[in-house]
C-alpha positions in Angstrom: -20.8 13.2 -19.0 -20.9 9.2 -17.8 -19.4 9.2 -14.2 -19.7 6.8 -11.1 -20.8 9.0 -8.0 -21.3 8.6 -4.4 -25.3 9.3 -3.9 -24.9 8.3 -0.3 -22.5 6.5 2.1 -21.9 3.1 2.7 -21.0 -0.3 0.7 -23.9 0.3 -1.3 -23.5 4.4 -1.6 -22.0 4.5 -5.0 -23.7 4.5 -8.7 -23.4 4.8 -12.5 -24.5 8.5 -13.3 -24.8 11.5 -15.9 -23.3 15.0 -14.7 -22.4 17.5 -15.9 -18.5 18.5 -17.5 -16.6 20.1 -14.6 -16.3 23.7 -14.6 -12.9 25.0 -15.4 -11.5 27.7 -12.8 -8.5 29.8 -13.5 -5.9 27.7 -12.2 -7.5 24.4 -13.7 -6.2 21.8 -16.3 -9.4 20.2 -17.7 -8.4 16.8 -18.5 -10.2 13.8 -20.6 -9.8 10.8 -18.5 -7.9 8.1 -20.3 -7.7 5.4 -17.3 -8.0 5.8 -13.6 -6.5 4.0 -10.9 -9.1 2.1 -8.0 -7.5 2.5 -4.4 -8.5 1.4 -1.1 -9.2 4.9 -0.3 -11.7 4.7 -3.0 -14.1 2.7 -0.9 -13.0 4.2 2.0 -14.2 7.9 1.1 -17.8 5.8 -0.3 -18.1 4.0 3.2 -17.5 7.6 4.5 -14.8 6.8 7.2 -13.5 10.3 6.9 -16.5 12.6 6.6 -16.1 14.0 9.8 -13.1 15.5 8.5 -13.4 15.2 4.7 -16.9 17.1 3.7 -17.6 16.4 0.5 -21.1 17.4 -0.8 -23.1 14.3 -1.7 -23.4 13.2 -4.4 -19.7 14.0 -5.4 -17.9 11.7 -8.8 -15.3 8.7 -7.1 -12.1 8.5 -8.0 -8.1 9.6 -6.5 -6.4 8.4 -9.7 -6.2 9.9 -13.1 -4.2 9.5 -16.6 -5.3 11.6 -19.2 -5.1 14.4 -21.9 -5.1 18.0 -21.1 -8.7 19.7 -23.0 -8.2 23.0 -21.7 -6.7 25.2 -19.4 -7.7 27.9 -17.2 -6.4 31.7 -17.7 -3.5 31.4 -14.8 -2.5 28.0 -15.8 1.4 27.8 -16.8 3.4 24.9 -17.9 0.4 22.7 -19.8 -1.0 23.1 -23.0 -4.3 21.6 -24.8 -3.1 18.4 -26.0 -0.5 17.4 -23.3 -0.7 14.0 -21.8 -0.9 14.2 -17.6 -1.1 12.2 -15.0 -2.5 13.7 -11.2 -3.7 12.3 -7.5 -6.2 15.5 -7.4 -6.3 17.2 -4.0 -9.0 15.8 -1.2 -12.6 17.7 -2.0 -11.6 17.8 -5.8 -11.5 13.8 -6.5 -13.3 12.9 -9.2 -11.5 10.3 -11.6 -14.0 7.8 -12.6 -15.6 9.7 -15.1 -15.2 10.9 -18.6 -13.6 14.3 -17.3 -11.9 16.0 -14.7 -10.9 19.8 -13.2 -8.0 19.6 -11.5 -5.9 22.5 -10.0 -2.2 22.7 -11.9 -0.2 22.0 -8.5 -1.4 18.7 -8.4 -0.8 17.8 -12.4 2.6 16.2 -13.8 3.7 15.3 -17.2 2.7 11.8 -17.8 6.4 9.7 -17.8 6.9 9.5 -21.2 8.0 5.6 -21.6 4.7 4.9 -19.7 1.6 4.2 -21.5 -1.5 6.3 -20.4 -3.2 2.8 -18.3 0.4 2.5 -16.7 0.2 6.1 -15.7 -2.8 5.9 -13.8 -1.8 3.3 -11.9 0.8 5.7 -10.6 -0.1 8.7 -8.4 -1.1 8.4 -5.2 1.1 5.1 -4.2 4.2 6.9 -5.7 3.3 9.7 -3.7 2.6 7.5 -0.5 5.6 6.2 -1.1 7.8 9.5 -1.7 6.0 11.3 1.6 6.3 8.0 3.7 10.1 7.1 2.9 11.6 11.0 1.8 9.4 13.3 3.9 8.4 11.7 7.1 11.0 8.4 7.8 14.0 10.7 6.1 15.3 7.1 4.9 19.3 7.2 4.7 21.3 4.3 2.9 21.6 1.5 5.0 18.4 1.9 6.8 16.3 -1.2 7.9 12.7 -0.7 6.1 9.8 -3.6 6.5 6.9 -3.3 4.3 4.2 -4.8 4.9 1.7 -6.6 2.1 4.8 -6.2 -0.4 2.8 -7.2 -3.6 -0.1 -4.7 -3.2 -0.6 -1.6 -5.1 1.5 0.4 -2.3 3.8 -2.1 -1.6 5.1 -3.0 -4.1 6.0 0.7 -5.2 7.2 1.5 -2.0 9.8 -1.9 -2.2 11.1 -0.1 -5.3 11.6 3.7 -4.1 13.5 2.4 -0.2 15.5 0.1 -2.7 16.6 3.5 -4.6 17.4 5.2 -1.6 19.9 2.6 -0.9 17.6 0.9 2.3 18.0 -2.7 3.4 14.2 -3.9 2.7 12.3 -6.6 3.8 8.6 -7.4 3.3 5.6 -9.5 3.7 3.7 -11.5 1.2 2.3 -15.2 0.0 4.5 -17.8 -1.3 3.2 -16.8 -4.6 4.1 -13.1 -4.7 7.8 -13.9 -3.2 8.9 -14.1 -7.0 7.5 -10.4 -7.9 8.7 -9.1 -4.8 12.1 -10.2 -5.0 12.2 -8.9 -8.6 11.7 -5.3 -7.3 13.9 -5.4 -4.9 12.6 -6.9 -1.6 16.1 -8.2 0.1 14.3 -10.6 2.9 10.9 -12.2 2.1 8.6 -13.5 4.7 6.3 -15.5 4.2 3.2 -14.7 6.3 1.1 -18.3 5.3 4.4 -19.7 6.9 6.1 -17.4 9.4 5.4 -14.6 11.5 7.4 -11.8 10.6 7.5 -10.3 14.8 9.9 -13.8 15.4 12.3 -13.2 12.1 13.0 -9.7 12.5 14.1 -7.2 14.5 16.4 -3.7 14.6 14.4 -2.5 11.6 13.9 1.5 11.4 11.3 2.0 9.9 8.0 -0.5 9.3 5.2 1.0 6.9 1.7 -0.8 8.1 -1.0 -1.4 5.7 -3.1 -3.9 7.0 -3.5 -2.5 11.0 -4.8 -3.9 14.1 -2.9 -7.1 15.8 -0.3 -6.6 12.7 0.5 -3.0 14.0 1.1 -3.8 17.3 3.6 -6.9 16.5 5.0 -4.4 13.9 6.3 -2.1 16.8 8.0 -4.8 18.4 10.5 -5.4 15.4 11.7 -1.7 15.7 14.8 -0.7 17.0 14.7 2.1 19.9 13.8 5.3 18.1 12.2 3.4 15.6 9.5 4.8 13.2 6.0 2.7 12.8 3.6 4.3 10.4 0.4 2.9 8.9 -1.9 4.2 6.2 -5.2 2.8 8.0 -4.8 4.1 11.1 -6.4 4.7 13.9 -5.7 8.1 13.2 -3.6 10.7 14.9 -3.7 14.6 15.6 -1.6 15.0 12.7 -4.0 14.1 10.1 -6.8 16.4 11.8 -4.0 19.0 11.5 -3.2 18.1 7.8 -7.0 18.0 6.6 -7.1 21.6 8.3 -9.7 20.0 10.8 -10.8 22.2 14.2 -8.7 21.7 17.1 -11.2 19.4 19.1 -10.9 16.8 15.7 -7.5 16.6 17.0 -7.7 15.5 20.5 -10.6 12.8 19.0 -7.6 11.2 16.5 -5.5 11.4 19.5 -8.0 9.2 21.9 -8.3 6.7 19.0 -4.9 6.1 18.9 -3.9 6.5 22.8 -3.6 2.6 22.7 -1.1 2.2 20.0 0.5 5.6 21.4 0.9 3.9 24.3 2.3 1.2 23.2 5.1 2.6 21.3 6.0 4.5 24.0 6.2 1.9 26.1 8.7 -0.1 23.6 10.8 3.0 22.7 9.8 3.9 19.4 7.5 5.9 17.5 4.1 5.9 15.8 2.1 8.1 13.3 -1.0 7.8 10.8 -0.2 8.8 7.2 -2.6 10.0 4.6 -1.0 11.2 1.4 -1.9 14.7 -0.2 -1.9 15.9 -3.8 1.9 16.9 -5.1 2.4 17.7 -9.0 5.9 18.5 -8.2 6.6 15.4 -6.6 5.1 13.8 -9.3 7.3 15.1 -11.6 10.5 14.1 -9.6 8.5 10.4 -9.0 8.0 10.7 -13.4 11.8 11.1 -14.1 12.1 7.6 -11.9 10.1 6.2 -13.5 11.5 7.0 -17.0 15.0 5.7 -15.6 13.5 2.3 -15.1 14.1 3.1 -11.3 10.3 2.8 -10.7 7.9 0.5 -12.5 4.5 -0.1 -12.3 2.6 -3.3 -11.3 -0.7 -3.9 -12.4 -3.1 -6.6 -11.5 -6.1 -6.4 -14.1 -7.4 -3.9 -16.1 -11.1 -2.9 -16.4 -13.3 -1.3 -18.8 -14.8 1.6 -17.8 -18.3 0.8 -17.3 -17.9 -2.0 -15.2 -15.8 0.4 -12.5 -17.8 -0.6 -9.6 -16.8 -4.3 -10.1 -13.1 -2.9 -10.6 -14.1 -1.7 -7.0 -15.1 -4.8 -6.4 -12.2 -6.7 -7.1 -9.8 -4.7 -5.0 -12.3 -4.6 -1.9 -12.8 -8.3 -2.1 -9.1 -8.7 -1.7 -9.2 -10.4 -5.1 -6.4 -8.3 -6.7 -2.9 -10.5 -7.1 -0.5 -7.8 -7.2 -0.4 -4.3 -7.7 -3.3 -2.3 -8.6 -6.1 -2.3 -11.0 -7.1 0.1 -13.7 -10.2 1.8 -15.4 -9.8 2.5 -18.7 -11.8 4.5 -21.1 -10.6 2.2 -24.0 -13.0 -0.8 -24.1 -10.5 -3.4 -25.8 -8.1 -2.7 -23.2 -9.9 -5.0 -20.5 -7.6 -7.7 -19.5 -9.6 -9.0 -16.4 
C-alpha cells in the first residue's frame, strides 16, 4: 500500500513509500483511510524529539489522525462491524495514518459522529481529546472558572475554546486581529489581541491557562494565574509525568524533571502550578466527544484540505505556520483538495 514513512529523523526524515497492509491482531479494527488529520506532533515524532521515550522502529508510516471505514476486524473485536464508518487517535507506537490503511486496537476506535462528514472527522481526534484530558481530567474545570487559551484559532485552540465554553468556563484567548471573528463565534468571551496587546498586562485571576506556544509565553502565562492556579502546556519542557505516562524507566523521570526545574521553579515561586501534557489514545472518550459533536456543542474548524499525495506539503503548511485556523486534512478523495 502507498504510505508516507519516517526512513530517518529530522526535517528531512520523512518520505513517499510502498509497505505492506498492516497485519490485523485479535483486538484490531482494520480500517481504509478516508482522510487523516496533520498535527504538530506529526513533525514532532519525524524530528524525533521524543525517541528517547517513544521507540518506534524506523522506518515506521506518519500519522496521529484517522477517519475511515472499518475492512475487517480481528477475532476479539466487539462493537464494529466490516463496513462501519470510525474515526481514532491510535495509541503512541501504533501511529500510522497517512497511508491507505491502518491497524488499530478497538479501545482507541469511536463511531464516526454521524452529522460529520468523513474529512470533518479526521480533523477531530487527538485535539478533542487534548481538549477533554486538559479541561475534564487534569484542570477538573467547574462553571465559572477563568480558562485562557492560548493561540485560540489553531487546531487545538479553537476546539478547546468550544469544550471550556460547554463546561460553563469564563474563556479568554489569544489570537490576530483576523481570527478575533472565528474565535468569538465559538465562544471566546475576551479576545486579545497579541499584534496589539500583551495578554500578562490584561489579565489576571485566571485558573487555568493552557500553553501552546512555550518559552517567554509560558513564563508570562504563570503570572496571570490566580494562587493555586493551574499552567499546562502541550510543548513542554517536559515533566516526570510524561516519563511516567509513556511507561519510561525511573531515571527518564528525574531527566523531564531537570528540564523543567526552571519553570517548576518558577511557579512555585508565584503560587501556582505547572505540568506538561501529552494526550493518549481514548475510544471511549471519543465516543462521549462524538455525541458533542452531533449536538452542535462541538464543531470542527478546518483550514485547507489536501490531497493525499501531496501530504508532506500538508506537513508543510502546518510547520511553516501557514495554516489560518484550525487544522488541515489529507484526504484519500482527490477532488476534495481545497488548498
Amino acid at each position: 500500500m502507498k504510505a508516507f514513512v519516517v526512513e530517518k529523523y529530522g526535517k528531512d526524515g520523512a518520505r513517499a513509500a510502498e509497505v505492506p497492509e498492516p497485519t490485523v491482531g485479535d483486538r484490531d479494527v482494520l480500517v481504509r483511510v478516508s482522510a487523516a488529520g496533520v498535527n504538530p506532533l506529526d513533525k514532532m515524532v519525524r524530528n524525533g524529539e521524543f525517541k528517547l521515550l517513544l521507540k518506534y522502529k524506523l522506518p515506521f508510516v506518519l500519522g496521529h489522525d484517522v477517519a475511515g471505514v472499518v475492512t475487517r476486524v480481528g477475532s476479539a473485536v466487539r462493537g464494529f462491524e466490516v463496513g462501519d464508518e470510525v474515526y481514532a487517535r491510535p495509541r503512541d507506537l501504533r501511529i500510522g495514518s497517512f497511508a491507505e490503511f491502518i491497524a488499530i486496537d478497538m479501545d482507541d476506535v469511536a463511531p464516526k459522529p454521524a452529522t460529520l462528514t468523513l474529512r470533518e472527522a479526521a480533523a477531530v481526534p487527538l485535539v478533542a481529546l487534548a481538549a477533554w484530558q486538559v479541561l475534564v481530567d487534569r484542570a477538573h474545570v467547574q462553571p465559572g472558572q477563568k480558562v485562557l487559551i492560548h493561540a485560540g484559532a489553531g487546531g487545538l485552540g479553537s476546539t478547546v475554546i468550544q469544550l471550556a465554553k460547554h463546561l460553563g468556563a469564563t474563556v479568554a484567548t489569544t489570537a490576530n486581529t483576523d481570527s478575533e471573528k472565528l474565535v468569538r463565534s465559538l465562544g471566546a468571551d475576551i479576545v486579545v489581541d497579541y499584534t496589539r496587546e500583551d495578554f500578562s498586562q490584561v489579565l489576571s485571576g485566571y485558573d487555568l491557562v493552557l500553553d501552546s506556544l512555550g518559552g517567554a509565553n509560558l513564563e508570562k502565562s504563570l503570572t496571570v494565574l490566580k494562587p493555586g492556579g493551574l499552567a499546562i502546556s502541550v510543548v513542554g519542557p517536559p515533566d516526570a509525568g510524561f516519563a511516567k505516562q509513556v511507561g519510561a524507566p525511573s531515571f527518564m523521570g528525574l531527566i523531564m524533571n531537570t528540564l523543567s526545574r526552571k519553570v517548576r521553579k518558577q511557579a512555585k515561586a508565584l503560587g501556582v502550578r505547572y505540568e506538561f501534557f501529552f494526550m493518549r489514545a481514548n475510544g471511549s472518550q471519543l465516543r462521549e466527544l462524538g455525541a458533542l459533536y452531533d449536538s452542535g456543542q462541538l464543531r470542527p474548524v478546518i483550514d485547507s484540505t489536501f490531497p493525499f499525495d501531496r501530504t508532506l506539503e500538508a506537513m508543510a503548511h502546518v510547520e511553516q505556520g501557514r495554516t489560518r485556523a484550525g487544522k488541515v486534512v489529507v484526504s484519500m478523495v482527490p477532488d476534495d483538495d481545497n488548498d
